[in-house]
N, C-alpha and C positions, 0 to 999 in steps of 0.2 A: 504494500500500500504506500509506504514510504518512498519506493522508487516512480513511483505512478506521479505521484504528486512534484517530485523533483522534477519529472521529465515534463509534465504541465505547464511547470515555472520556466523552464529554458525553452519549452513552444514559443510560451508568450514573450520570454527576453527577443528572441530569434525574431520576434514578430514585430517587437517597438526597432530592433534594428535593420527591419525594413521596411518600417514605413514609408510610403512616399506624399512630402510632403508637397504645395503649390511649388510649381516652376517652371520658369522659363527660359526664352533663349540668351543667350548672354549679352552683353550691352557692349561694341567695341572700346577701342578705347577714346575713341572723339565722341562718344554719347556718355563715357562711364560717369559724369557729372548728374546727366540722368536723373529720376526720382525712378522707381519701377512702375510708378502708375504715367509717367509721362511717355517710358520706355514703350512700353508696352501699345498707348495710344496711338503712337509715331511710326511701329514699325512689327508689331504683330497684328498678323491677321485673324481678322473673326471667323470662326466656322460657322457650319449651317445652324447650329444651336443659340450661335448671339454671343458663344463662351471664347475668349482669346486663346490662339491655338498654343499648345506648349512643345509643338516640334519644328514649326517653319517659320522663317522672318523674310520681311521685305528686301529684297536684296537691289540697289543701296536702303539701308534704311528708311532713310528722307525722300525717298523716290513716291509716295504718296501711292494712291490703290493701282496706278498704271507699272507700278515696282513688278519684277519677276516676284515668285513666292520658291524660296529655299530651303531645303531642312537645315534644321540648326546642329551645327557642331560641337557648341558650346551650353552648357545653361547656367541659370543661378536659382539658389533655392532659396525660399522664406524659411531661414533658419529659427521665426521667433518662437514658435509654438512645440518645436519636439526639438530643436538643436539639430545637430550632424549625425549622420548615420551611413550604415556603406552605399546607402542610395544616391546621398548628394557627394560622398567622397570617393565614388566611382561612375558618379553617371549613369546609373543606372534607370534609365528613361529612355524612351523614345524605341527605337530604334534598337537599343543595348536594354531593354526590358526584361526582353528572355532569361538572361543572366540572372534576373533576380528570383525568379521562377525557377530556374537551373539550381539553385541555391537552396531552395527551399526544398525540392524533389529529392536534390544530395542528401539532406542535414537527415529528413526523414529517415530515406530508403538506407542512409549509414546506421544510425539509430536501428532501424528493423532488422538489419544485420547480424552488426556488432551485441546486441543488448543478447539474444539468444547465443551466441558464440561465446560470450564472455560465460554467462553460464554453464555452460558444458565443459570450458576451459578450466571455471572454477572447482566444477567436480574431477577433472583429472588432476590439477595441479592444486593441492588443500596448502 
């Protein structure tokens, strides 16, 4: 019961360190003056939803709605609300999503493994 409840507590750690928080594309450096709500005004595009996109920017920026539309290579996160975590300090969005998903499939299917292996190992080797 004890291990049951441990392995519950590092689900859930595993899970605040993938949160993903709001983010978007990164601001060069002739915009990084910026606010993020002006950022975002000036050179992220709106989806069909009304919602600002969080994988493509205007390319140039300041090039208004006739701007090409680009994915982003770059982003930044709103760090206020949960801090850093491997999502914002590996980019783990967009495009590099999968990765985070990859990660969580591992941690499991290691866990389903390992936990009955240790066992067995435990009764050969006391």
């Amino acid at each position: 019961m004890l291990c049951g409840g441990v392995y519950f507590i590092q689900i859930k750690n595993f899970h605040l360190a993938t949160h993903v928080m709001d983010y978007w594309c990164r601001r060069p450096e002739p915009f990084s003056t910026m606010s993020p709500a002006e950022w975002k005004a000036l050179a992220i595009p709106v989806d069909p939803s009304g919602n600002y996109s969080r994988c493509t920017v205007r390319e140039p920026p300041d090039g208004g709605t006739g701007a090409r539309v680009v994915p982003c290579t770059e982003w930044e996160f709103d760090l206020s609300e949960y801090g850093g975590n491997m999502v914002s300090a590996w980019n783990l969005v967009c495009e590099r999503r999968w990765l985070k998903t990859l990660s969580v499939v591992l941690h499991i299917t290691t866990a389903m493994v390992v936990v009955p292996l240790a066992g067995v190992l435990a009764d050969i080797w006391p």
